[in-house]
Z-matrix of the N, CA and C atoms (Angstrom, degrees):
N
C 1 1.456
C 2 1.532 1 109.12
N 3 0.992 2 111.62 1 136.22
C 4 1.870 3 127.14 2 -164.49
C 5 1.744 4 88.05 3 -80.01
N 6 0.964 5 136.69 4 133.66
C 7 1.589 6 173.77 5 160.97
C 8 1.576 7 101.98 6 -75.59
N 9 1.504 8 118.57 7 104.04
C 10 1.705 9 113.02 8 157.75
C 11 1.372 10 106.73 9 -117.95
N 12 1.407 11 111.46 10 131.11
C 13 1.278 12 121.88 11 169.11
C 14 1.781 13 112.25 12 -57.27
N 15 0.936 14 135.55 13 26.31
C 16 1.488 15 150.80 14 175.44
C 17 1.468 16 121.80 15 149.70
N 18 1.653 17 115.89 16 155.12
C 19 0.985 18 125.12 17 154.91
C 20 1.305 19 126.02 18 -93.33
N 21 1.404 20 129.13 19 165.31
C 22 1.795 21 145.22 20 145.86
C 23 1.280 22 92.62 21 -89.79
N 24 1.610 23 111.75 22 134.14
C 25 1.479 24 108.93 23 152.54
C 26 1.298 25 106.04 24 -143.80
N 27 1.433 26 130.62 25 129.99
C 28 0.995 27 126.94 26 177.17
C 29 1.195 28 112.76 27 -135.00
N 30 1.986 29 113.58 28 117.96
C 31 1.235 30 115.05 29 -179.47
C 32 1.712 31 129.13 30 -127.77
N 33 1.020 32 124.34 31 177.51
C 34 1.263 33 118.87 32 165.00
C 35 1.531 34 118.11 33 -166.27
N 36 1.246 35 107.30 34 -177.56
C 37 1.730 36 120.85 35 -161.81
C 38 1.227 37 118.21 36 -118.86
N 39 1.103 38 143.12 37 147.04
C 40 1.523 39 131.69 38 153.21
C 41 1.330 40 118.39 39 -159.34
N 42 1.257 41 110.50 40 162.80
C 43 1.534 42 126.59 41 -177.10
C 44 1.426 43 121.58 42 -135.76
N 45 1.240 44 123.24 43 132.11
C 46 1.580 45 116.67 44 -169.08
C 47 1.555 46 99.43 45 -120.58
N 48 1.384 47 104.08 46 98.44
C 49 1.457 48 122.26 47 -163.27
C 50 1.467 49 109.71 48 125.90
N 51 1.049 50 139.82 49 172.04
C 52 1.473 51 137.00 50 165.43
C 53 1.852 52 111.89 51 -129.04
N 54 0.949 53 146.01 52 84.07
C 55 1.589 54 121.40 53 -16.26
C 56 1.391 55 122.02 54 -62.19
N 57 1.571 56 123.09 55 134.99
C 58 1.298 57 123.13 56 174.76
C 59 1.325 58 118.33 57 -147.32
N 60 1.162 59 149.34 58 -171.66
C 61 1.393 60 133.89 59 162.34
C 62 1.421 61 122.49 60 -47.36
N 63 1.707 62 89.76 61 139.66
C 64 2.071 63 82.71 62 -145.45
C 65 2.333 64 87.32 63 -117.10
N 66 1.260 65 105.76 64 145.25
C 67 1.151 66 113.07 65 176.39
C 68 1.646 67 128.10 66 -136.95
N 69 0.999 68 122.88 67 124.58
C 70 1.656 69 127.33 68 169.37
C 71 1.502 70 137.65 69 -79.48
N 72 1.259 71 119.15 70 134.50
C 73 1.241 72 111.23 71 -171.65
C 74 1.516 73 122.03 72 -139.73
N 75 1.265 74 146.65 73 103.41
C 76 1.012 75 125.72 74 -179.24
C 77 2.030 76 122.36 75 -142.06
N 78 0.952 77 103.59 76 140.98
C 79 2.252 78 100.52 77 171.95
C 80 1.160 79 111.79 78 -101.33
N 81 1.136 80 110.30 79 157.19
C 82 1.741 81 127.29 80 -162.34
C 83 1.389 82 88.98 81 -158.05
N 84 1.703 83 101.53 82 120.60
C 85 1.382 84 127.43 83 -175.14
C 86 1.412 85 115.35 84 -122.36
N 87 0.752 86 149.07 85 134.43
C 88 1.865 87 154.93 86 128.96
C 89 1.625 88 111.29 87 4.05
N 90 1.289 89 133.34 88 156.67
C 91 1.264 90 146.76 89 159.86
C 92 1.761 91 87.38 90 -43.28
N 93 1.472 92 128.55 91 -61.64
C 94 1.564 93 139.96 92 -127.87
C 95 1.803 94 95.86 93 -90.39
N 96 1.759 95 106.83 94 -8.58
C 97 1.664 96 118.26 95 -174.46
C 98 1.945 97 106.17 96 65.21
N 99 1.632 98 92.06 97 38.09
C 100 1.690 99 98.64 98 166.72
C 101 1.653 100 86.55 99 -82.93
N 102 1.529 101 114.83 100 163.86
C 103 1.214 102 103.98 101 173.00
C 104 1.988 103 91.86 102 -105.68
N 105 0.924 104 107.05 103 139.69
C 106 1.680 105 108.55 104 176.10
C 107 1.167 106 109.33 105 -130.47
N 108 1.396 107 121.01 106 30.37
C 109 1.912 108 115.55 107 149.23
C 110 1.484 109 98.29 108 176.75
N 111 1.700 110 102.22 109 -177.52
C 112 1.581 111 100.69 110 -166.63
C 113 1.544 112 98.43 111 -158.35
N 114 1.097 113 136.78 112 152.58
C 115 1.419 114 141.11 113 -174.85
C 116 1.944 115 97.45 114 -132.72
N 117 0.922 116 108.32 115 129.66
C 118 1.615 117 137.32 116 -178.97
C 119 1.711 118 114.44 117 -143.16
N 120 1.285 119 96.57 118 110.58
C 121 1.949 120 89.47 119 -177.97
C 122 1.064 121 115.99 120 -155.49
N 123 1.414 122 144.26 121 115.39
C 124 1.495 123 131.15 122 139.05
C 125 1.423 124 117.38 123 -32.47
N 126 1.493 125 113.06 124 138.98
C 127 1.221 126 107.91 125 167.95
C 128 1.470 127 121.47 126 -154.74
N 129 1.618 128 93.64 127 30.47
C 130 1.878 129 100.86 128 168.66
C 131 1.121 130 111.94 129 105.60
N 132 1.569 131 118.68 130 -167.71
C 133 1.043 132 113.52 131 -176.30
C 134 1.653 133 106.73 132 -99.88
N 135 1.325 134 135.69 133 140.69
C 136 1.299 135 123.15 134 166.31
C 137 1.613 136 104.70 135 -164.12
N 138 1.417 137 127.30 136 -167.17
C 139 1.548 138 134.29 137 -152.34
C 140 2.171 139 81.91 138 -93.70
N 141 1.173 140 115.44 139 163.77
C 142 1.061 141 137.50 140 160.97
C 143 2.230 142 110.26 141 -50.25
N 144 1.398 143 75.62 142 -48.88
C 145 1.750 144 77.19 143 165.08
C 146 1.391 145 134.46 144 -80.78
N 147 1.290 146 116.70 145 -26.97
C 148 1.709 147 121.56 146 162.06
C 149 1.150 148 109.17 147 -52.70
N 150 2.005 149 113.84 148 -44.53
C 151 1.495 150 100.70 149 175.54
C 152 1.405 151 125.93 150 -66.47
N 153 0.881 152 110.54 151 -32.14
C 154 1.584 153 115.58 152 173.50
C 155 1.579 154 109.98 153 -37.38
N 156 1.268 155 107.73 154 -93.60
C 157 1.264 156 117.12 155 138.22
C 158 1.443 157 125.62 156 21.61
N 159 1.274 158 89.37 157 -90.84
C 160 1.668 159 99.09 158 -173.93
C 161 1.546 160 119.12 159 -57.34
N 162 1.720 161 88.68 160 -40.59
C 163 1.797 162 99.55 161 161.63
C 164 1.372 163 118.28 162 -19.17
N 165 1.517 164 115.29 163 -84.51
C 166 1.538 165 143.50 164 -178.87
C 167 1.476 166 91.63 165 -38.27
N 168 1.412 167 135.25 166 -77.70
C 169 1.440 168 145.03 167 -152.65
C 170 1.691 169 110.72 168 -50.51
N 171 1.533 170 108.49 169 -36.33
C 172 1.121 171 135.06 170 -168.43
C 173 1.846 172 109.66 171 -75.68
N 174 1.389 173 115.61 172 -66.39
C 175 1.336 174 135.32 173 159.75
C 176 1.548 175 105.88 174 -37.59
N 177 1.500 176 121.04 175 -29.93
C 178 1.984 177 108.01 176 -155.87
C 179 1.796 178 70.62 177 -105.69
N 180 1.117 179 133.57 178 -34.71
C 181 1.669 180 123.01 179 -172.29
C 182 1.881 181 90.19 180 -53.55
N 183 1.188 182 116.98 181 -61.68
C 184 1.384 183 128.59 182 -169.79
C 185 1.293 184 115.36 183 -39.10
N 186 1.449 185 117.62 184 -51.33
C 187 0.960 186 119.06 185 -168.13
C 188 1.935 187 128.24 186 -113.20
N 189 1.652 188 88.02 187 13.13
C 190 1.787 189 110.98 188 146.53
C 191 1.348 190 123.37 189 5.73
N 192 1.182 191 88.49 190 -77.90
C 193 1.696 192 125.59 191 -168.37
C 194 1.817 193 115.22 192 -86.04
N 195 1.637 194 116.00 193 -12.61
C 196 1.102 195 102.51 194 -176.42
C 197 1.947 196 100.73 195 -97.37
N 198 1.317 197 91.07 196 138.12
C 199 1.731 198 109.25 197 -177.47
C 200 1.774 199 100.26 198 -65.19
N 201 1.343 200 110.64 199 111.05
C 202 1.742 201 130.73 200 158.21
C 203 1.012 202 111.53 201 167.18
N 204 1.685 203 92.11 202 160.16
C 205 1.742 204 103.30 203 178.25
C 206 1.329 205 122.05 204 -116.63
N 207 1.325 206 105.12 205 6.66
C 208 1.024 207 92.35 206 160.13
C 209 1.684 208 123.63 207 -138.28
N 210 1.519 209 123.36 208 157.35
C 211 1.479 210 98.04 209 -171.71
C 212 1.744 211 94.82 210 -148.64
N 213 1.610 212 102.93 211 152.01
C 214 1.932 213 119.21 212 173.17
C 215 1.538 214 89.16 213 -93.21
N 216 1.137 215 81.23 214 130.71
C 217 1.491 216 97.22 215 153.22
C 218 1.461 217 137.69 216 -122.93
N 219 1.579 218 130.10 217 137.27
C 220 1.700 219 95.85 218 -160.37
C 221 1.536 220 106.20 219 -145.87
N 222 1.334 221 108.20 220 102.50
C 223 1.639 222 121.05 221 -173.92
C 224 1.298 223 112.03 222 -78.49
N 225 1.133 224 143.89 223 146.24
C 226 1.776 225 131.91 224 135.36
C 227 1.788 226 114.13 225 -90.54
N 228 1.416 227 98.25 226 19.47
C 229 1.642 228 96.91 227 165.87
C 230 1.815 229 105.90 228 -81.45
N 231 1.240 230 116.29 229 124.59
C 232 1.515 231 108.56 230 167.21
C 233 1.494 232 118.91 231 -73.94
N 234 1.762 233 118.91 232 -34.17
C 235 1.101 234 148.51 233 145.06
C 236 2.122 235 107.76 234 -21.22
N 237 1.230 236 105.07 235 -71.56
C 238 1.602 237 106.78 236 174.48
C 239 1.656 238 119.86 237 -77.33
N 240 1.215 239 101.64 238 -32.46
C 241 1.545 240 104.55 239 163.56
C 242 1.632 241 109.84 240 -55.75
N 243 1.393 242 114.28 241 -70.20
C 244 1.365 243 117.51 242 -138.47
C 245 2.153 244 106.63 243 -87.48
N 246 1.527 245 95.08 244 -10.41
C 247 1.561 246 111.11 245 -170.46
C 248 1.999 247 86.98 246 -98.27
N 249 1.644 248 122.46 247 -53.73
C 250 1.718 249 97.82 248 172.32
C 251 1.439 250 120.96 249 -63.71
N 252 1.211 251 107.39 250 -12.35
C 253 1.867 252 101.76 251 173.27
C 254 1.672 253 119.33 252 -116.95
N 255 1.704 254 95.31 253 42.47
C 256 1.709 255 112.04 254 158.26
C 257 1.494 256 100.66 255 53.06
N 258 1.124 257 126.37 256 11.46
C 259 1.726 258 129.06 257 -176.23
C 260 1.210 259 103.28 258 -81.78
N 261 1.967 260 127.62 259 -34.23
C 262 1.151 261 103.84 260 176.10
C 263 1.948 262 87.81 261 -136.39
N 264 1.392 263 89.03 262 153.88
C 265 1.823 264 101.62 263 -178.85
C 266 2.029 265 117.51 264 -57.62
N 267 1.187 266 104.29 265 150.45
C 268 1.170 267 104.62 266 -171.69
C 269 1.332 268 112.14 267 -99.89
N 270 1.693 269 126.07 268 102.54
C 271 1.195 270 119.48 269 -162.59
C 272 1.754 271 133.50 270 -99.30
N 273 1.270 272 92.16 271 -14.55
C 274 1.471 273 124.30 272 -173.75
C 275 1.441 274 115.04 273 -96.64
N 276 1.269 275 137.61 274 134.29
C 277 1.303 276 123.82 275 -135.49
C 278 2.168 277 96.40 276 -111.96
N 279 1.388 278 85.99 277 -28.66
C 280 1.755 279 100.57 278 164.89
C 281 1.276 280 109.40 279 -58.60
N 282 1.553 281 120.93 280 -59.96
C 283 1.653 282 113.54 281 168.36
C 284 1.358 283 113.40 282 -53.18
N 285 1.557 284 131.73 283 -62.60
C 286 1.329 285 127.88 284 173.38
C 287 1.613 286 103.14 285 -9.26
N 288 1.208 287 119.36 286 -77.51
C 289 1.415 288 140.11 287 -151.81
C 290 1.487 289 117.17 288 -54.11
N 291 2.030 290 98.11 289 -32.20
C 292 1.582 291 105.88 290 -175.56
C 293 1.633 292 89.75 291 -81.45
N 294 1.307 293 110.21 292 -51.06
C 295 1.584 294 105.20 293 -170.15
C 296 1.529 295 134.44 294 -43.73
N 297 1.643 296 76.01 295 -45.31
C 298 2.011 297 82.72 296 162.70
C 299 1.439 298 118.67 297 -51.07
N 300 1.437 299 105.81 298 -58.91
C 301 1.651 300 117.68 299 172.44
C 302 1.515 301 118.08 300 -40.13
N 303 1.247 302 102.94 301 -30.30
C 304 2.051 303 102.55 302 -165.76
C 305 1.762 304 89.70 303 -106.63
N 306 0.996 305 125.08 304 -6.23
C 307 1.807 306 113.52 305 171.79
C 308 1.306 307 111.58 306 -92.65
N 309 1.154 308 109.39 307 -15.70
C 310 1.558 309 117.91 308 156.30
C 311 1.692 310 135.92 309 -71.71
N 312 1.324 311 98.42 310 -42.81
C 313 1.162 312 126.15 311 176.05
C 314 2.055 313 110.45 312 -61.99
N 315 1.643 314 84.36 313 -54.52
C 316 1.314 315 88.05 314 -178.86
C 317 1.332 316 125.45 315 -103.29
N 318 1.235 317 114.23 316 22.20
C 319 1.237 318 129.42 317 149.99
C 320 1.403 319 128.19 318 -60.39
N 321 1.164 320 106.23 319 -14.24
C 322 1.937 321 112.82 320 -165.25
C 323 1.607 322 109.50 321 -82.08
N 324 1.533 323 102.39 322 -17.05
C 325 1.225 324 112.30 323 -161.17
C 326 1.339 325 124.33 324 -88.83
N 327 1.086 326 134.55 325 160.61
C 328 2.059 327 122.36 326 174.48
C 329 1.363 328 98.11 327 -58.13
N 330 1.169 329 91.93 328 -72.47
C 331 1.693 330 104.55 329 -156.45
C 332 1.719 331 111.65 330 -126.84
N 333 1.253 332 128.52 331 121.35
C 334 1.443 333 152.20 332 -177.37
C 335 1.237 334 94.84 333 -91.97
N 336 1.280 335 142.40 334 130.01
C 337 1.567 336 157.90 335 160.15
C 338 1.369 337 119.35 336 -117.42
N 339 1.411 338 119.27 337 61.67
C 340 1.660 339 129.21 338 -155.32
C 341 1.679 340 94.99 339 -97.67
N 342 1.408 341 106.21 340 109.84
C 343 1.693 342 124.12 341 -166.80
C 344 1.593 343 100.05 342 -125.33
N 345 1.519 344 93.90 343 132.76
C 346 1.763 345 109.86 344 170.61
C 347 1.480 346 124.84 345 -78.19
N 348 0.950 347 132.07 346 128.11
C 349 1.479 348 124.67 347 -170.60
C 350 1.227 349 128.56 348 -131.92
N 351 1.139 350 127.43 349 121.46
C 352 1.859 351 106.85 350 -175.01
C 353 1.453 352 108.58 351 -55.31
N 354 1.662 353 96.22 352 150.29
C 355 1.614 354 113.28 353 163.05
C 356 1.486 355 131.39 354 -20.33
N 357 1.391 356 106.12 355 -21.22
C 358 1.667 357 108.75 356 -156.52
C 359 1.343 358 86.60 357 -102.58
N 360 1.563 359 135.29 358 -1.93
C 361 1.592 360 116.24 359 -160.16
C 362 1.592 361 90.53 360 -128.23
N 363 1.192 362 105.51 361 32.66
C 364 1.970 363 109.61 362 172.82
C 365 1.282 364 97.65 363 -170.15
N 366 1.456 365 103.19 364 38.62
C 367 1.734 366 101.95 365 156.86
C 368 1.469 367 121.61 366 -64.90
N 369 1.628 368 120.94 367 -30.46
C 370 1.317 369 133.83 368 -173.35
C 371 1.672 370 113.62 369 -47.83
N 372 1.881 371 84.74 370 -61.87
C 373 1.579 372 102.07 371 164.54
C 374 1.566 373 126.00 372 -47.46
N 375 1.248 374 108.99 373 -55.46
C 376 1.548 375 118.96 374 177.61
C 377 1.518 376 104.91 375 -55.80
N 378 1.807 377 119.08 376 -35.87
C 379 1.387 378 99.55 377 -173.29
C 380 1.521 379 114.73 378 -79.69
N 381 1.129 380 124.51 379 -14.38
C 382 1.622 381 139.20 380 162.13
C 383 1.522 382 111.44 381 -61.70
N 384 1.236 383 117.90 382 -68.65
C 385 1.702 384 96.34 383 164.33
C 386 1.387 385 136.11 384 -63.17
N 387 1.508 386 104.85 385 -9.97
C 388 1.866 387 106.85 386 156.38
C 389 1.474 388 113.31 387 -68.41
N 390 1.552 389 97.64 388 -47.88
C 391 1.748 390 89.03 389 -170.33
C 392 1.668 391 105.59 390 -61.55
N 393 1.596 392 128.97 391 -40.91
C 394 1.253 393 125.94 392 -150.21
C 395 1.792 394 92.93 393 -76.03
N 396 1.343 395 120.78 394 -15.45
C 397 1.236 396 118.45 395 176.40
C 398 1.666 397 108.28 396 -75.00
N 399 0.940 398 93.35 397 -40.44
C 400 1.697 399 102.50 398 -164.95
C 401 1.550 400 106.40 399 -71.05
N 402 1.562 401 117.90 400 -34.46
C 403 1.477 402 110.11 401 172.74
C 404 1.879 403 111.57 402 -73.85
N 405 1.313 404 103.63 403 -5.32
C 406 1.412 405 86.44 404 -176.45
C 407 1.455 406 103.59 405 -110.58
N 408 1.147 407 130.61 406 24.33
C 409 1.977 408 141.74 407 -160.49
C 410 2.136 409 72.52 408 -116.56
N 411 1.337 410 117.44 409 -52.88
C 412 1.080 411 96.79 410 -160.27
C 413 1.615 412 114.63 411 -108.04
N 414 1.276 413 106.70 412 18.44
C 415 2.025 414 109.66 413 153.25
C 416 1.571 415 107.07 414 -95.77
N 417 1.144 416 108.89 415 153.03
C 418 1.366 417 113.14 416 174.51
C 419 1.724 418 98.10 417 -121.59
N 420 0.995 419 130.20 418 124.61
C 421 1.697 420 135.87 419 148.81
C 422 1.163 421 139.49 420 -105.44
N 423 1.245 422 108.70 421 17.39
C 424 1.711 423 125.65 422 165.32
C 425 1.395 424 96.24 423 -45.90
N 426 1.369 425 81.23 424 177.71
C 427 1.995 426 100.67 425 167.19
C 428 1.247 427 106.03 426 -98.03
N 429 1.468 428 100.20 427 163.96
C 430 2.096 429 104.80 428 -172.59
C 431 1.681 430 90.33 429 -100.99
N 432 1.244 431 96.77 430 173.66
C 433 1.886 432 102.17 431 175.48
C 434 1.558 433 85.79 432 -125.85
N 435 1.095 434 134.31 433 -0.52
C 436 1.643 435 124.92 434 178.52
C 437 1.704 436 114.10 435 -84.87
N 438 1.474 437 95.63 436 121.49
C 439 1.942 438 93.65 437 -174.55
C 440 1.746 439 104.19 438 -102.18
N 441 1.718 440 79.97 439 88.60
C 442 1.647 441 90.36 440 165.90
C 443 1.515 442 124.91 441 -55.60
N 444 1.115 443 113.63 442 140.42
C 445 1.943 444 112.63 443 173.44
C 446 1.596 445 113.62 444 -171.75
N 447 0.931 446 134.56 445 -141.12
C 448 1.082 447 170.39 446 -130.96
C 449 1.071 448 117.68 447 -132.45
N 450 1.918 449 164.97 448 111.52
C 451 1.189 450 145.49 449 130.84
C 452 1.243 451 128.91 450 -74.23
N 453 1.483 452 153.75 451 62.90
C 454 1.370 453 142.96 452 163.35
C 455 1.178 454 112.72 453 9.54
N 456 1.500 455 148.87 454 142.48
C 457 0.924 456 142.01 455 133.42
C 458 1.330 457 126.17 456 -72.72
């Protein structure tokens, strides 16, 4: 397994509705800004902030398995920025729950470099949780009411 002395990760969340269909998105690049993986996901219905959230949780599942210790990370949530770096209190007991999960997660690491960024510099991400929204606006998986079969003549 190839060894990088750091990651790029840049992710984000969204929801179309507040709660509405909720989607993840994030790139994972090389020290050199090769990009070497990508996160795309439906992930239900939830608040604009779970996705956020879930974003981060989703990206550190991803990247498990890749060898480093240390990693950037780069939100334009002020919400995930400013609540993982204790700047603002954690009030919601659903976030509580992810946070616990991701201080664990990202605990393993040397060094965490969790940076705020305007919108325009995690468009990549944002366009991955559009698309993962957009493939699921156009599957349907309900149940049918039509009783397909057979007619005898």
């Amino acid at each position: 397994m190839e060894k990088y002395k750091h990651l790029k990760i840049f992710f984000d969340g969204g929801s179309r509705g507040n709660p509405g269909p909720s989607a993840v998105g994030a790139v994972i690049y090389d020290p050199e800004d090769k990009k070497i993986g990508q996160v795309s996901e439906y992930i239900g219905k939830y608040t604009n902030n779970i996705a956020e959230y879930t974003a981060l949780e989703k990206v550190l599942e991803y990247i498990e398995k890749i060898n480093t210790p240390r990693i950037m990370l780069f939100t334009d949530s002020k919400l995930v920025h400013n609540q993982m770096k204790k700047i603002w209190k954690i009030k919601d007991k659903k976030i509580l729950a992810i946070y616990l999960r991701l201080t664990e997660k990202l605990s393993r690491y040397d060094t965490v470099d969790l940076r705020l960024v305007p919108r325009e510099e995690n468009r990549e991400a944002d366009r991955l949780v559009n698309e993962a929204l957009d493939k699921r606006e156009l599957t349907y998986s309900g149940e049918s009411k039509i009783n397909f079969g057979v007619v005898e003549d």
